[in-house]
C-alpha positions in Angstrom: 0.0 0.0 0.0 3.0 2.3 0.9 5.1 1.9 -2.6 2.6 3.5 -5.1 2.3 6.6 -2.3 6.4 6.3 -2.2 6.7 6.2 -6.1 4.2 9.2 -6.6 6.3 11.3 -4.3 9.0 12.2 -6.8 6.3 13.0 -9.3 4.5 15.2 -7.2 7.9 16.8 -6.5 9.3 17.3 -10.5 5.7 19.0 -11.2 6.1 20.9 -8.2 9.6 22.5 -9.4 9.1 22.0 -13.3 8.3 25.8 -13.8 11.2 27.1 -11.3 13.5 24.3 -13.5 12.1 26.0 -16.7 13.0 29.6 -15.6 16.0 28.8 -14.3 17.1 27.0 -18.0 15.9 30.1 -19.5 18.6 32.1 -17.4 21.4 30.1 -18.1 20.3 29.8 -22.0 20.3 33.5 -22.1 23.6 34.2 -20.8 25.1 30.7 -22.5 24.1 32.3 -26.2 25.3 35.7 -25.5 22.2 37.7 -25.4 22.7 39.5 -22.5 24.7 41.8 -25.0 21.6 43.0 -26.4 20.7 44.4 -23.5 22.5 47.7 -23.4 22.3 50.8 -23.7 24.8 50.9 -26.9 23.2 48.5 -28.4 20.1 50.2 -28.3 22.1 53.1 -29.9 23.2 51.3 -32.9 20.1 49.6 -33.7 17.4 52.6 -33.1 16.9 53.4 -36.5 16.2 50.4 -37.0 13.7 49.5 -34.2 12.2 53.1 -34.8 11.3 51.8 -38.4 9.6 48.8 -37.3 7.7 50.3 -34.6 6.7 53.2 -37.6 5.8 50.1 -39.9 4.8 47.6 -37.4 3.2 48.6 -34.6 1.0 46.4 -33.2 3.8 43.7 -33.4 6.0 46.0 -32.1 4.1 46.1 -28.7 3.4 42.9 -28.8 7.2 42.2 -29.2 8.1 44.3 -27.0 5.5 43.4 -24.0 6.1 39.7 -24.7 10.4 40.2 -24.6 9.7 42.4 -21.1 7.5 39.7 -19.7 10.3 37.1 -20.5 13.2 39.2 -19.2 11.5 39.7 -15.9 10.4 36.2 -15.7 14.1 34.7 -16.0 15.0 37.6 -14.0 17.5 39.1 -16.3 19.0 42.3 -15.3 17.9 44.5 -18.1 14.6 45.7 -17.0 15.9 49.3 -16.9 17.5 49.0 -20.4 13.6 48.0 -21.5 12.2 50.8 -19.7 14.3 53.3 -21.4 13.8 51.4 -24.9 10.1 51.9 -24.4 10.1 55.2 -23.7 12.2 55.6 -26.6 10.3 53.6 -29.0 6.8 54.5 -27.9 6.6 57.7 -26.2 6.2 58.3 -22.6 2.5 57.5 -22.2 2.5 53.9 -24.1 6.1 53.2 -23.1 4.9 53.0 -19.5 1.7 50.9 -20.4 3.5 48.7 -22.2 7.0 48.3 -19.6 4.1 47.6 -17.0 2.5 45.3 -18.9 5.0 43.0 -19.8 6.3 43.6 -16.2 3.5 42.5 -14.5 2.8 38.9 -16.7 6.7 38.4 -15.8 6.3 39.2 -12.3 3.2 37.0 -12.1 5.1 34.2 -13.7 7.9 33.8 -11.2 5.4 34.6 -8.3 3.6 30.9 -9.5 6.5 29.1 -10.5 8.1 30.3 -6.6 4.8 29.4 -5.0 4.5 26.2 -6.5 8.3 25.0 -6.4 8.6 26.8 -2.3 6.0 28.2 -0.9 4.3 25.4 0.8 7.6 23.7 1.5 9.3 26.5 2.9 6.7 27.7 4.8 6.1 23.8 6.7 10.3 23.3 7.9 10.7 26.9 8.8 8.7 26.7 11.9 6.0 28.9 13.7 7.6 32.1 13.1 7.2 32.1 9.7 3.3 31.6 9.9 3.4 34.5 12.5 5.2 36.3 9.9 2.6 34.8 6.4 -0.4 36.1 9.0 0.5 39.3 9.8 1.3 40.0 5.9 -1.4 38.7 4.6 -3.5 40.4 6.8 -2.4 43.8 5.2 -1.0 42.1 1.8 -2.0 44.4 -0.7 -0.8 47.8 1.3 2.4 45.4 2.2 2.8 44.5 -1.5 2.2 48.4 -2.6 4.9 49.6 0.2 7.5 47.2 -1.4 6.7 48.2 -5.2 6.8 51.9 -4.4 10.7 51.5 -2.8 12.8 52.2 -5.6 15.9 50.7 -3.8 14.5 47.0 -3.5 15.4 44.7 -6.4 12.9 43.5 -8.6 13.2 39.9 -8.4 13.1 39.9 -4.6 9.3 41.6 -4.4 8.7 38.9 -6.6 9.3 35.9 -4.7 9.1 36.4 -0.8 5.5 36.7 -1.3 5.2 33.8 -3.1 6.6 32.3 0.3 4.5 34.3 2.2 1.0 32.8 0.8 -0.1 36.3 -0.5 -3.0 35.6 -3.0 -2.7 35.9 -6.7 -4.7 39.0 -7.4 -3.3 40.6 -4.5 -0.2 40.3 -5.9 -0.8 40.9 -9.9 -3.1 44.2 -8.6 -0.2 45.7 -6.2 2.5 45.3 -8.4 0.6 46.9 -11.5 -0.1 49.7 -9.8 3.1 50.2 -7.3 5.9 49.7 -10.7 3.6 52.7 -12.7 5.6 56.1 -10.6 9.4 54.2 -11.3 8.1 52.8 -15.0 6.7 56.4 -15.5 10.2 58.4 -14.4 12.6 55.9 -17.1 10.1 55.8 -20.1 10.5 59.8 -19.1 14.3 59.1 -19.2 14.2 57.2 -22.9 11.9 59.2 -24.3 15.0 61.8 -24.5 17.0 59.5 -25.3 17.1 60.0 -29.0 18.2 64.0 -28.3 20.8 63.0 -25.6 22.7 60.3 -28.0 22.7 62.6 -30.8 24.6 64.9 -28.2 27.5 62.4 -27.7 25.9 61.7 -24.0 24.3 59.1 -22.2 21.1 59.5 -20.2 21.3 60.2 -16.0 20.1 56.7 -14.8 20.6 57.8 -11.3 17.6 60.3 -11.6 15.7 58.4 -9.0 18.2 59.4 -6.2 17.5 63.2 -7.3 15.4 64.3 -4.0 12.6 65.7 -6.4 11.9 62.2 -7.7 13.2 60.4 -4.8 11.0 61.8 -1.7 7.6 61.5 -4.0 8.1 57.8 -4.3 8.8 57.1 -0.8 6.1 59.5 -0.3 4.1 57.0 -1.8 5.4 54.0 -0.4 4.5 55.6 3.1 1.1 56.3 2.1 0.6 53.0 0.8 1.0 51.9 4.7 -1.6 54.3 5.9 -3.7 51.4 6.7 -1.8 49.6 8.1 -1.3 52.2 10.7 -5.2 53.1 10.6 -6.2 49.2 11.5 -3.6 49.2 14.1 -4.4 52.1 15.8 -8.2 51.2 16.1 -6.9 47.9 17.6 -5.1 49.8 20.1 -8.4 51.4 21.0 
């Protein structure tokens, strides 16, 4: 009676991490064939005619493209987000550069959220003992103004919002609805960045990626990311009364 339970066991398990194994391949792929090179900001300079041709021919399929390539990139969690951004705003203008970086984004974001919940979350969340449910209880109890707070904090990398919720049993739509709206301010300030870009490579320059840290853009964002904890402090402080 025990051996077909036994033999299911590693089946269960290989479904359980097939979508974590599948990212992770997709990493090393990327790197292995050299297309991290892509990814930069001269390469982006040698080929914008060309891209600003097909997005002027093609442009449906250039969003599309260009959605689909940012929903991979943050799925495999390639460091090139910001290099999208920039193209986007670039390519499609402030206004559709941001729809479109949050977009793809998002669908990347939601992917390694599953493929983390399904290969960890459960797991995790059993051997590392009572504090963590403490911990999942308290965050889920406030999980989309938790989730907001986190998006909103420029300084936070990407890929790390993207999986400790997973481990922390925060519901799908909680998740997909925080970070769509919490990555629109920082989205929003780089398409701003690229859509200068054309004007600033023409000048011999490159563009000020450290415009975040610039107190005029940095205090509004953590502005934000305060107020997305408002309440938090609001239910608290009723409980205190």
């Amino acid at each position: 009676m025990t051996e077909p339970i036994a033999t299911d066991r590693p089946r269960r398990t290989l479904r359980r991490l097939l979508p974590l194994v599948v990212l992770a391949a997709a990493f090393a792929a990327f790197f292995a064939f050299g297309l991290h090179r892509h990814l930069t900001l001269s390469e982006l300079a040698e080929r914008r005619a060309e891209l600003s041709a097909f997005v002027a021919e093609r442009g449906t399929l250039a969003a599309l493209a260009y959605i689909g390539t940012y929903a991979l990139a943050i799925a495999v969690s390639i460091p090139g987000g910001l290099v999208l951004t920039l193209t986007g705003g670039f390519l499609f203008g402030v206004v559709w550069g941001t729809v479109y970086a949050v977009i793809g984004a998002t669908l990347g974001a939601i992917a390694v959220f599953l493929a983390a919940r399904s290969a960890f979350g459960g797991v995790l969340r059993e051997k590392a003992g009572p504090w963590v449910g403490r911990m999942e209880a308290g965050f889920r109890a406030n999980a989309f103004s938790y989730m907001l707070f986190l998006r909103l904090l420029p300084l936070l990398p990407f890929w790390l919002v993207n999986l400790v919720p997973a481990v922390l049993g925060v519901p799908l739509r909680t998740y997909a609805s925080a970070t769509l709206i919490g990555i629109v301010p920082l989205t929003l300030v780089y398409a701003s960045v690229g859509n200068g870009l054309g004007a600033v490579l023409d000048a011999g320059g490159t563009p000020d990626l450290g415009v975040i840290f610039r107190p005029a853009v940095l205090l509004p964002l953590l502005g934000l990311a305060l107020l997305a904890l408002l309440p938090v402090a609001i239910k608290a402080w009723r409980g205190r009364r």
